[in-house]
Backbone as JSON, one array per atom type, in Angstrom:
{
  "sequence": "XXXXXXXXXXXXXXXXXXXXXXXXXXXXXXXXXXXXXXXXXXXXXXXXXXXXXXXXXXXXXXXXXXXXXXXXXXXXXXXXXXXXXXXXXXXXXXXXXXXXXXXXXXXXXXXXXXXXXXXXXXXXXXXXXXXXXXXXXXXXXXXXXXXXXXXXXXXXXXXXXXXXXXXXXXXXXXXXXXXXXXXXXXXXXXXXXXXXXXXXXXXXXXXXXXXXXXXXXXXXXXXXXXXXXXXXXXXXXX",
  "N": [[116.73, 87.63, 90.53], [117.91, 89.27, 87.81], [119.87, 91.84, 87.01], [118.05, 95.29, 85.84], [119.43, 96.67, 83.19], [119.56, 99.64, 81.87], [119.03, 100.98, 78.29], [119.96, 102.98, 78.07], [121.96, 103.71, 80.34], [123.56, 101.86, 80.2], [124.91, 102.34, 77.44], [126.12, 104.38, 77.83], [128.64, 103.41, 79.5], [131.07, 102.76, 77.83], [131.51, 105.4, 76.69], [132.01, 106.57, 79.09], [135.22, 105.53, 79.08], [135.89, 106.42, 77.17], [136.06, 109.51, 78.24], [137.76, 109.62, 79.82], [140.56, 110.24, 79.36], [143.51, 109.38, 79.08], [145.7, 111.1, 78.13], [145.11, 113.37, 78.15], [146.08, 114.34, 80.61], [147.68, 116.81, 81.53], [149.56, 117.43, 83.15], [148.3, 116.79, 85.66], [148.22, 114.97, 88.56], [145.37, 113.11, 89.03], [143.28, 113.36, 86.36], [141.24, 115.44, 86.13], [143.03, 117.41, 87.81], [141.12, 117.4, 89.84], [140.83, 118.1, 93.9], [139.88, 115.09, 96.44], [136.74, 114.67, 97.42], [135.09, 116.57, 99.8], [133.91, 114.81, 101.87], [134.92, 112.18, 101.48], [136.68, 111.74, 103.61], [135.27, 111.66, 106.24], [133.96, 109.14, 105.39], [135.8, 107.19, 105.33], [136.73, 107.68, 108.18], [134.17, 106.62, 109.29], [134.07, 103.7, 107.99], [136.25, 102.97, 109.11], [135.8, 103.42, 111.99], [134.11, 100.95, 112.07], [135.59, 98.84, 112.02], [136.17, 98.21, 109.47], [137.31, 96.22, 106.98], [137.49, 95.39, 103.75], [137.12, 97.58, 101.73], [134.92, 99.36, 99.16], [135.85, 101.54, 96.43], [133.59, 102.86, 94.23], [132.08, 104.22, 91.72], [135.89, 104.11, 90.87], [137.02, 106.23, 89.84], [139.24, 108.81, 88.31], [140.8, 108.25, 90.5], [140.73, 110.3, 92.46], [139.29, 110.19, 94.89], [140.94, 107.57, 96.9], [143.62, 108.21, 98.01], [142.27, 109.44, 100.23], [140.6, 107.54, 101.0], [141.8, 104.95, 101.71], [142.52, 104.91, 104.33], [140.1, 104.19, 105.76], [140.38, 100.92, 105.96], [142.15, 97.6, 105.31], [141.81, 96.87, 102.96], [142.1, 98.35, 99.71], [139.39, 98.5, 97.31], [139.18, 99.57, 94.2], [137.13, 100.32, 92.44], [135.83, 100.41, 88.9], [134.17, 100.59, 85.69], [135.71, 101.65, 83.47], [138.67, 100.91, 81.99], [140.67, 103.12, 81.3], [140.77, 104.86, 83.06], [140.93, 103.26, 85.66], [143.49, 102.98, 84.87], [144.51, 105.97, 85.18], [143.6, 105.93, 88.0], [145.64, 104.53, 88.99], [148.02, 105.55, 88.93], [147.74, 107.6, 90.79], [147.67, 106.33, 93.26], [149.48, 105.28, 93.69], [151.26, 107.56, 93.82], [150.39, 108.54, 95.83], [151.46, 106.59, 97.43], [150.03, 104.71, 98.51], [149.45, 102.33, 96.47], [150.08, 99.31, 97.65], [147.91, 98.18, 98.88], [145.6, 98.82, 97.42], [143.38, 97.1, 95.17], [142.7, 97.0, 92.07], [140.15, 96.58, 90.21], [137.98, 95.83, 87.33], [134.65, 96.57, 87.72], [131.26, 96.59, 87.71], [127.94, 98.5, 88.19], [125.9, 97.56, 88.28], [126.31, 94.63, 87.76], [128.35, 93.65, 89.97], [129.74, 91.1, 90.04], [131.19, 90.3, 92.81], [130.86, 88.32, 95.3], [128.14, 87.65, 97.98], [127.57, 89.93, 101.01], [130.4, 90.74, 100.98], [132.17, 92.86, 100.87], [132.94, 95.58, 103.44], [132.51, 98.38, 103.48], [131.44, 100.26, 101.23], [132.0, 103.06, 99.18], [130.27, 105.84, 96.81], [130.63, 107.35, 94.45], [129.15, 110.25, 93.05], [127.84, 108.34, 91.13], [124.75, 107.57, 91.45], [123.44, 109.66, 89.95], [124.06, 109.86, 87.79], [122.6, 107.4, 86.86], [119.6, 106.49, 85.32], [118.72, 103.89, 85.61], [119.02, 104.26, 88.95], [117.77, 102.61, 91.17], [118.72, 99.43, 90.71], [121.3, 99.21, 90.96], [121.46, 100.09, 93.43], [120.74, 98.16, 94.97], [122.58, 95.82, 94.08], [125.06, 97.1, 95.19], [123.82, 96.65, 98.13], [123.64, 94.29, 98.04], [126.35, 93.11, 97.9], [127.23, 94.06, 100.21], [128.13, 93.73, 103.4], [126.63, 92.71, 106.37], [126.29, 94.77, 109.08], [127.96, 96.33, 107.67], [128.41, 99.3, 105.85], [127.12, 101.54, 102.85], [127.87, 104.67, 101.36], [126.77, 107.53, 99.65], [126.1, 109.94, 97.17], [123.99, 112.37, 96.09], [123.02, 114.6, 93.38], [121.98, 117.84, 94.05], [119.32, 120.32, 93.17], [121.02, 122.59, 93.76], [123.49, 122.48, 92.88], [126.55, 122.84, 91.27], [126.21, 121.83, 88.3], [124.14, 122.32, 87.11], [123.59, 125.17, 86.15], [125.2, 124.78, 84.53], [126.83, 126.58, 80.93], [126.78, 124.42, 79.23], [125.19, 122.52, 79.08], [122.22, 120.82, 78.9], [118.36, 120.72, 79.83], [116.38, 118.08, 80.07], [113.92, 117.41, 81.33], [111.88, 117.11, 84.17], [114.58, 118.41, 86.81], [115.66, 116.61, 85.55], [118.95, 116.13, 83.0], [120.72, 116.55, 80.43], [124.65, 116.5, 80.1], [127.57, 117.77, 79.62], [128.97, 116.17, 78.45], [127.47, 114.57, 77.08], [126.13, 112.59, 79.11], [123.55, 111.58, 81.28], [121.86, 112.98, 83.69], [120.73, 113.59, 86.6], [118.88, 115.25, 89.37], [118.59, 115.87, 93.15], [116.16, 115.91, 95.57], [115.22, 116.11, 99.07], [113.0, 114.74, 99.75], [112.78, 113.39, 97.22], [115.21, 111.75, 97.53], [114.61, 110.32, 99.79], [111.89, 108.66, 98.87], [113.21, 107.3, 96.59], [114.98, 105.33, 98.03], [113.13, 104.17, 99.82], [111.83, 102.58, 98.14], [113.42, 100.49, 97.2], [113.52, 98.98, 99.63], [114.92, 100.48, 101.74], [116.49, 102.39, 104.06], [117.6, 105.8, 104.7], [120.33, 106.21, 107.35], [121.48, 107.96, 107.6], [121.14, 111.21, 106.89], [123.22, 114.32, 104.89], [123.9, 117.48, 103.94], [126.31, 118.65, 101.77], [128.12, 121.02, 101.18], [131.0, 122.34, 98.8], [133.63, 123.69, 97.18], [135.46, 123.48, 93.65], [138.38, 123.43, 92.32], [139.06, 125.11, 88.69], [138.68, 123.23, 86.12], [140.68, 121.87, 83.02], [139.44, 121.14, 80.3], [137.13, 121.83, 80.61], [134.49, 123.62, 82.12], [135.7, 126.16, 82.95], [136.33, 127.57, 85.76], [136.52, 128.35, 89.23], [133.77, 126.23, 91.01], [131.04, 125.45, 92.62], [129.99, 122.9, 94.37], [127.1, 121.2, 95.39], [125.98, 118.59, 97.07], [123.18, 115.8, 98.54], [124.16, 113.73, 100.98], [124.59, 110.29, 101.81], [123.58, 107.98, 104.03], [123.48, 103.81, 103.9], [123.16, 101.74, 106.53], [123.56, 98.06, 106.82], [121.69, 95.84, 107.5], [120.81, 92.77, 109.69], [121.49, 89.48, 109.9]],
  "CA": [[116.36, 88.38, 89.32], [119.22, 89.87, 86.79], [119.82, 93.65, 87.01], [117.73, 95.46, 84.67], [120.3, 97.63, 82.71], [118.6, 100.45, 80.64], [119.87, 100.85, 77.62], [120.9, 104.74, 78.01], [123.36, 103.57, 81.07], [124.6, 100.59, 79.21], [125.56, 102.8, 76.54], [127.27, 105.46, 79.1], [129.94, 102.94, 79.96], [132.19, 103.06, 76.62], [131.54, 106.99, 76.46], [132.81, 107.04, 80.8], [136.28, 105.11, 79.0], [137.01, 107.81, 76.0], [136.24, 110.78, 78.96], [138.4, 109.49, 80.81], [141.35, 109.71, 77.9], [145.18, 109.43, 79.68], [146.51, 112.05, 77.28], [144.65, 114.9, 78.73], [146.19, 114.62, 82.13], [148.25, 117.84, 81.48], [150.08, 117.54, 84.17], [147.62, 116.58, 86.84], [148.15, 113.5, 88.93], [144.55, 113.0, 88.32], [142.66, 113.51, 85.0], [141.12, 117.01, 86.19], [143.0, 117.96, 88.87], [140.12, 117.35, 91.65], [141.26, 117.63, 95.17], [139.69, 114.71, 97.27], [135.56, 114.8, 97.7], [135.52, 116.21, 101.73], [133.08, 113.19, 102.6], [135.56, 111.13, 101.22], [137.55, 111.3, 104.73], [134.44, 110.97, 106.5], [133.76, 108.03, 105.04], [137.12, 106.37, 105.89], [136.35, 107.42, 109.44], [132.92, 105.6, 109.55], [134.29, 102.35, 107.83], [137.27, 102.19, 110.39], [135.18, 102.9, 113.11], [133.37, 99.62, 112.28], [136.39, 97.74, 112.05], [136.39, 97.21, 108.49], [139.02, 95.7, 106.37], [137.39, 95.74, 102.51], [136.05, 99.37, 100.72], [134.89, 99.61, 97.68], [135.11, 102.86, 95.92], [132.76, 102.43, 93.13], [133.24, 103.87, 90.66], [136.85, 104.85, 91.62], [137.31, 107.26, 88.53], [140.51, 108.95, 88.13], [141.19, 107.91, 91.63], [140.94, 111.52, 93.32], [139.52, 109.72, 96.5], [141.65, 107.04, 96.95], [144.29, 108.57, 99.37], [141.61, 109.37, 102.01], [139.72, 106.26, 101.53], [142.67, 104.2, 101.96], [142.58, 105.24, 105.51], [139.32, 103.17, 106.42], [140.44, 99.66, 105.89], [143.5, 97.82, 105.33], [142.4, 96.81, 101.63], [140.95, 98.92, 98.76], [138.64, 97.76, 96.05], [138.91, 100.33, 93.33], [135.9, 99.81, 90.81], [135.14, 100.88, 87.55], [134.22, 99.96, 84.25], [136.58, 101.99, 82.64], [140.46, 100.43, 81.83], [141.16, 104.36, 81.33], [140.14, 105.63, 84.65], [141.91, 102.72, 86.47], [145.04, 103.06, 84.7], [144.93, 107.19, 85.62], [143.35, 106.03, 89.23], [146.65, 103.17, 90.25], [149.16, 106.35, 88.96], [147.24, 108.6, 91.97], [147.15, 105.57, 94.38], [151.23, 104.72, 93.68], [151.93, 108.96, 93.85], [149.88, 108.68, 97.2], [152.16, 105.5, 98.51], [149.4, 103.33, 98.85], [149.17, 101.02, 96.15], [150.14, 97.72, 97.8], [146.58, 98.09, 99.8], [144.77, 99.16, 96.46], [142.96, 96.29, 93.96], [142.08, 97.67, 90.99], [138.86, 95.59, 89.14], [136.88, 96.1, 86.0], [133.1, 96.03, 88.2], [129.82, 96.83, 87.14], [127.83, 98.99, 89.71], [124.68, 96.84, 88.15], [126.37, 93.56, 88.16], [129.82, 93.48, 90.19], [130.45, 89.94, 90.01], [131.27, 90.06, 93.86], [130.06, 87.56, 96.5], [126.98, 88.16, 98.68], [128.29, 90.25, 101.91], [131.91, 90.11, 101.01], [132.95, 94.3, 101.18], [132.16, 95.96, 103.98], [132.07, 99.31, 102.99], [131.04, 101.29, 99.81], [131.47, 104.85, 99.0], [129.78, 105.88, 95.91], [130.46, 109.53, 94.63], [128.89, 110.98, 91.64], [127.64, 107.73, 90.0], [123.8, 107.33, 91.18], [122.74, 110.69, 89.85], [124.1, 109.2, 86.31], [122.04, 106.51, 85.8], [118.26, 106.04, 84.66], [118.06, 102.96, 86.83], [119.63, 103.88, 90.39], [116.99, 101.14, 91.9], [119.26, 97.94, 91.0], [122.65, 99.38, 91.65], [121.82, 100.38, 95.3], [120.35, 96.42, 95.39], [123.81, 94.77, 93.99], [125.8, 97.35, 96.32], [123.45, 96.35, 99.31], [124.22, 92.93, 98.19], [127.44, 92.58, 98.65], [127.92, 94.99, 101.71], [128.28, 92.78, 104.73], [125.25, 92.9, 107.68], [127.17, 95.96, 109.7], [128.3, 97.62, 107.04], [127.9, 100.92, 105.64], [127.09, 102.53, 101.56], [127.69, 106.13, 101.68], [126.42, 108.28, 98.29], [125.7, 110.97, 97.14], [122.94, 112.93, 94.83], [123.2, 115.91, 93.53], [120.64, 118.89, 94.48], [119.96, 121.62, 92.22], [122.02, 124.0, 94.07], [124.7, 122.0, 92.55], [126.54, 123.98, 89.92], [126.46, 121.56, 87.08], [122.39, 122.69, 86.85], [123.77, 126.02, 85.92], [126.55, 125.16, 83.51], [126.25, 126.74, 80.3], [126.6, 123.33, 78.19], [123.77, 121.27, 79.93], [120.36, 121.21, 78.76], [117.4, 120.09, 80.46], [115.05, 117.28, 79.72], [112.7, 116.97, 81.9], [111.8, 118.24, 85.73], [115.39, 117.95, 87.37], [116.84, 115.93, 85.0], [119.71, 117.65, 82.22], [121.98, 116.09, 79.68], [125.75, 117.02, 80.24], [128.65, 118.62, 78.29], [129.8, 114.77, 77.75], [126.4, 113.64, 77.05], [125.73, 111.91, 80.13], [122.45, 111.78, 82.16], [122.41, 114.02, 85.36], [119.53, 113.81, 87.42], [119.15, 115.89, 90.5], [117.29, 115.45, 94.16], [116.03, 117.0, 96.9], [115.57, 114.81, 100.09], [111.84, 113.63, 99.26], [113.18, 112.34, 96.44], [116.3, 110.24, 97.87], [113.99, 109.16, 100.19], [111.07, 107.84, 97.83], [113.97, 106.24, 95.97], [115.68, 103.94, 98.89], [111.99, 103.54, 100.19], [111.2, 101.51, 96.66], [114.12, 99.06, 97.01], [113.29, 98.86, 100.91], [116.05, 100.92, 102.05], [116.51, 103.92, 105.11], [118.76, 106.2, 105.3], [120.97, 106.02, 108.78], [122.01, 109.74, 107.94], [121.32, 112.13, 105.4], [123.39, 115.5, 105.11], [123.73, 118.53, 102.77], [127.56, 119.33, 101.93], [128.77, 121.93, 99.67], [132.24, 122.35, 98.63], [134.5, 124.45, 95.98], [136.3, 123.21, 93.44], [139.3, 124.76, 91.03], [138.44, 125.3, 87.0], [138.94, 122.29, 85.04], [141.15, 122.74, 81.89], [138.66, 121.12, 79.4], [135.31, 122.37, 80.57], [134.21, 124.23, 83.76], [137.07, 126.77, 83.21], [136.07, 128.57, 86.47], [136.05, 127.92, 90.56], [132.45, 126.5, 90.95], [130.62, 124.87, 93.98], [128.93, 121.7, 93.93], [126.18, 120.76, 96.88], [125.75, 117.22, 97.12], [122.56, 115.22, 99.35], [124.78, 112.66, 100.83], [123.67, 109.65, 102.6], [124.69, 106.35, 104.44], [122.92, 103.21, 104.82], [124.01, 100.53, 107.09], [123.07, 96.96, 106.22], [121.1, 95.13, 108.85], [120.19, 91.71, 109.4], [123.25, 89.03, 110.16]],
  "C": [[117.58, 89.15, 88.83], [118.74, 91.26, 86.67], [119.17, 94.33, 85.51], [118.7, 96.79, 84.2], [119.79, 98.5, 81.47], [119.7, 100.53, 79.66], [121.15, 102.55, 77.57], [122.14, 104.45, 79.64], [123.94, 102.59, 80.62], [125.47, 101.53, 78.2], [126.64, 104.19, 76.74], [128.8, 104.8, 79.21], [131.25, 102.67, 78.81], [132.67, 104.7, 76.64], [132.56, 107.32, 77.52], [134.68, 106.54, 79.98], [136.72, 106.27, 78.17], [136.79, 108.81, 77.25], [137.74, 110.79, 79.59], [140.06, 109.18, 79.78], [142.81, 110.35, 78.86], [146.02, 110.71, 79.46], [146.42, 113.39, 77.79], [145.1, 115.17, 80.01], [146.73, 116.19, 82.57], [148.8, 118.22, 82.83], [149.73, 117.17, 85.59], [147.92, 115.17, 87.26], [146.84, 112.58, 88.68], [144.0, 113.6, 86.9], [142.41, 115.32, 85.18], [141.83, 118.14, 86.84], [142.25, 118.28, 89.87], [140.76, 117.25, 92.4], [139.89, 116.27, 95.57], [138.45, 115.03, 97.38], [136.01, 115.62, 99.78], [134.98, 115.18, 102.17], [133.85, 112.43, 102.23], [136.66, 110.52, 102.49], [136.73, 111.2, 106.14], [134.07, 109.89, 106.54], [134.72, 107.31, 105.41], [136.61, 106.59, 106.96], [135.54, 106.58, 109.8], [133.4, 104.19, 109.28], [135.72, 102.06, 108.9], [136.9, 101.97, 111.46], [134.64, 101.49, 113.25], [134.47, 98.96, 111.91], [136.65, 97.25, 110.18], [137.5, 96.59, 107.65], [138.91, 95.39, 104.86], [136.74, 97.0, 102.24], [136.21, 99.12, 99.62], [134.78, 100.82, 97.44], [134.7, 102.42, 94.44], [132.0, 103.67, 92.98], [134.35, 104.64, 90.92], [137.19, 106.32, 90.85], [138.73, 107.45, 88.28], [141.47, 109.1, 89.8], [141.45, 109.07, 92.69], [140.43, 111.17, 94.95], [140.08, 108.94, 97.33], [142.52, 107.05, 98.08], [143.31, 108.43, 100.3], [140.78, 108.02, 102.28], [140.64, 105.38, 102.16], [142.82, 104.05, 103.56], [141.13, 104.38, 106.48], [138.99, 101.85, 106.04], [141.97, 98.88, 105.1], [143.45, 97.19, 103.8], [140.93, 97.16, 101.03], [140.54, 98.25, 97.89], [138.73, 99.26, 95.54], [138.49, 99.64, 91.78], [135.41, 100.71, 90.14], [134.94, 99.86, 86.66], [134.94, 100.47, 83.15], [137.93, 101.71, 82.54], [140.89, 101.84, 81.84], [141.53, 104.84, 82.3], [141.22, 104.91, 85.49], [143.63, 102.84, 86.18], [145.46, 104.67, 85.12], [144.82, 106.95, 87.61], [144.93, 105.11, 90.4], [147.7, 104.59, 90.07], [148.73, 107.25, 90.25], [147.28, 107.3, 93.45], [149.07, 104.97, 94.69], [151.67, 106.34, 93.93], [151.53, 108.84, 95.62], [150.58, 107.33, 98.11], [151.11, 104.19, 99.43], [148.36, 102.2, 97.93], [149.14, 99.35, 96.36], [148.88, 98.25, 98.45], [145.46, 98.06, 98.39], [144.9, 97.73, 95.37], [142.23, 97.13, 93.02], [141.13, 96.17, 89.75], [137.75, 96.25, 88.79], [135.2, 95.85, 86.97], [131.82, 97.63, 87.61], [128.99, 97.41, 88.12], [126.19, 98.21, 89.71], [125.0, 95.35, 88.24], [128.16, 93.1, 88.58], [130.33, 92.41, 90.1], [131.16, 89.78, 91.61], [130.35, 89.36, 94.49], [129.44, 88.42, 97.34], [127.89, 88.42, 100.01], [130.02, 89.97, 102.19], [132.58, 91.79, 100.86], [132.3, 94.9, 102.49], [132.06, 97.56, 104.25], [132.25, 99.75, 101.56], [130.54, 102.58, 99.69], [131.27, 105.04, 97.48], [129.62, 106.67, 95.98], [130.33, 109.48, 93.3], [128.86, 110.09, 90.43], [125.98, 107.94, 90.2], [122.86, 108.57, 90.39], [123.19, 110.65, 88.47], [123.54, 108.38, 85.81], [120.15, 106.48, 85.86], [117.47, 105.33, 85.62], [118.68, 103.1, 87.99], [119.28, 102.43, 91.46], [118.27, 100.08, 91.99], [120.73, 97.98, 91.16], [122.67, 99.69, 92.86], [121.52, 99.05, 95.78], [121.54, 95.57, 95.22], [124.3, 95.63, 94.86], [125.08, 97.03, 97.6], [123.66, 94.72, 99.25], [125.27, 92.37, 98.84], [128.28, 93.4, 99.7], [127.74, 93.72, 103.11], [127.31, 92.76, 105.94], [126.48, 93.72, 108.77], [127.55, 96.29, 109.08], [127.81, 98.57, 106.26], [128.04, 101.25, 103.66], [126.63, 103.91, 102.48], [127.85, 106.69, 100.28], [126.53, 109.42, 98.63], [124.59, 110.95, 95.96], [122.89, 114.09, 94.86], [122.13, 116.81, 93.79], [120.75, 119.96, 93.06], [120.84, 122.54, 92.62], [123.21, 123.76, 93.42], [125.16, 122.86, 91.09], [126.61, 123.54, 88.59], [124.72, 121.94, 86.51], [122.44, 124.17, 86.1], [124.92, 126.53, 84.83], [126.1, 125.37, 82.2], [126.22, 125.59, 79.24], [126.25, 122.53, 78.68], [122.74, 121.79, 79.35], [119.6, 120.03, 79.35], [116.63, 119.23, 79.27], [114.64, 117.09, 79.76], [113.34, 117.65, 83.76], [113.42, 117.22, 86.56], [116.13, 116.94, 86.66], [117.57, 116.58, 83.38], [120.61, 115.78, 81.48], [123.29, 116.66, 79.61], [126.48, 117.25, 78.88], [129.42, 117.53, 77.26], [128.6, 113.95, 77.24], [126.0, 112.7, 77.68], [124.72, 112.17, 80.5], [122.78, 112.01, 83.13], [120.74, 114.25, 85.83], [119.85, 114.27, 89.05], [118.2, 115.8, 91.6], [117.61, 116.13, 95.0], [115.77, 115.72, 97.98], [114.35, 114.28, 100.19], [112.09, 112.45, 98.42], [114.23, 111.16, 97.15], [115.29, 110.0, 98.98], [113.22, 108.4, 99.89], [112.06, 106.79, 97.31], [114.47, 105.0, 96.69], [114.34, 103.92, 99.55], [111.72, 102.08, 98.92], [112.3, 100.66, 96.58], [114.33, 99.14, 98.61], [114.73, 99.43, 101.56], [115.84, 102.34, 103.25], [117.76, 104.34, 105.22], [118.93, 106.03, 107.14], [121.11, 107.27, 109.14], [122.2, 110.69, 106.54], [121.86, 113.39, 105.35], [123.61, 115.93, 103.47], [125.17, 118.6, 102.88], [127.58, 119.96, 100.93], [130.12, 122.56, 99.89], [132.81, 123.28, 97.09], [135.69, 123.51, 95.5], [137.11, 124.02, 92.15], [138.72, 124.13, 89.45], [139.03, 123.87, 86.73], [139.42, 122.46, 83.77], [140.42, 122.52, 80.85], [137.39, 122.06, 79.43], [135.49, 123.03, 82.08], [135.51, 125.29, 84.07], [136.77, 127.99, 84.36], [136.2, 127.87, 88.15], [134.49, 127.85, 89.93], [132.19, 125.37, 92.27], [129.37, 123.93, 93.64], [128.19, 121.52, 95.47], [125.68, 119.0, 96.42], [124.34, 116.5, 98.63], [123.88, 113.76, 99.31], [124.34, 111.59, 102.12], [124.51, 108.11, 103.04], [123.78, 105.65, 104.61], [123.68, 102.0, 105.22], [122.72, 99.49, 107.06], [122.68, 96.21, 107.15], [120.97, 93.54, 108.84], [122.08, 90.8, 109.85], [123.61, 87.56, 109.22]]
}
């Protein structure tokens, strides 16, 4: 069956290319100046432990995790759908000395165009809590994860501080329209589990992290602290 793609995240993925606009780097090696997710060196740990040797970060963005992923496997997949993003994410992956390891490809987190069990890990930060339909993007990334390997997400909680920023408005229980006009939906851990129950899914390990990050020069001109539900599942079956 063909991924059903709503039309309000279909129409996200042009908007994710102008955010993501080169010009604004103002000096930052990345777009905002983000340090590094902390689960993002977590996650390298887990996929080296299992031996692996493809990661996808999907969607890579302006490549702020990159360095630490690079560290669990000896070749990156960096995926987006934005040409913007990747062209700010290879300048952070060549500053960090490990672009020969890094592929950079145009993928779809609803239809990657990757072979069945052909990555064997996928970290996925701060896309499923953007789209409408999460369902059939955790089904193509469980697709092509490998039987032993590992997706590790996230979802945001309300504690998270974009629930509190003053250019968001709500639209409904837990879910908000952003400062870029994006969809932002938020969960507590009933919810992410209802959700990977309905495309037959268990978490392996679900934790709470919360982290600080510095002002952003467009928007968010302040320290603010994001809490993330973040979760792993490993892919069974051989």
């Amino acid at each position: 069956m063909d991924p059903v793609v709503p039309s309000q995240d279909a129409a996200a993925i042009p908007l994710w290319d102008g955010a993501y606009d080169p010009t604004q780097l103002q000096g930052h090696g990345n777009l905002w100046g983000d340090p590094p997710v902390p689960y993002a060196e977590t996650a390298a740990r887990l996929f080296a432990d299992h031996s692996a040797k493809v990661v996808l970060d999907l969607p890579c963005g302006d490549g702020r995790n990159l360095p630490p992923l690079a560290g669990g496997a000896s070749i990156l997949l960096a995926g987006d759908t934005s040409p913007n993003a990747m062209a700010i994410a290879e300048r952070v992956a060549a500053k960090a000395g490990i672009r020969d390891k890094a592929i950079f490809v145009k993928v779809d987190a609803f239809d990657t165009g990757l072979l069945d069990n052909s990555v064997d890990g996928i970290f996925c930060w701060d896309l499923l809590g953007h789209l409408t339909n999460p369902e059939d993007a955790l089904l193509e990334m469980y697709r092509i994860t490998r039987p032993g390997g590992h997706i590790v997400a996230n979802m945001w909680t309300m504690n998270d501080c974009q629930v509190t920023d003053p250019n968001i408005r709500k639209t409904g229980p837990r879910e908000f329209i952003d400062h870029f006009e994006f969809y932002c939906k938020f969960y507590d851990r009933d919810d992410l589990e209802a959700l990977l129950s309905s495309v037959g899914m268990t978490a392996s390990s679900i934790d709470v992290d919360t982290w600080w990050e510095p002002p952003h020069a467009e928007y968010r001109t302040y320290d603010h602290q994001h809490e993330s539900l973040i979760f792993t599942v490993e892919k069974t079956g051989t």
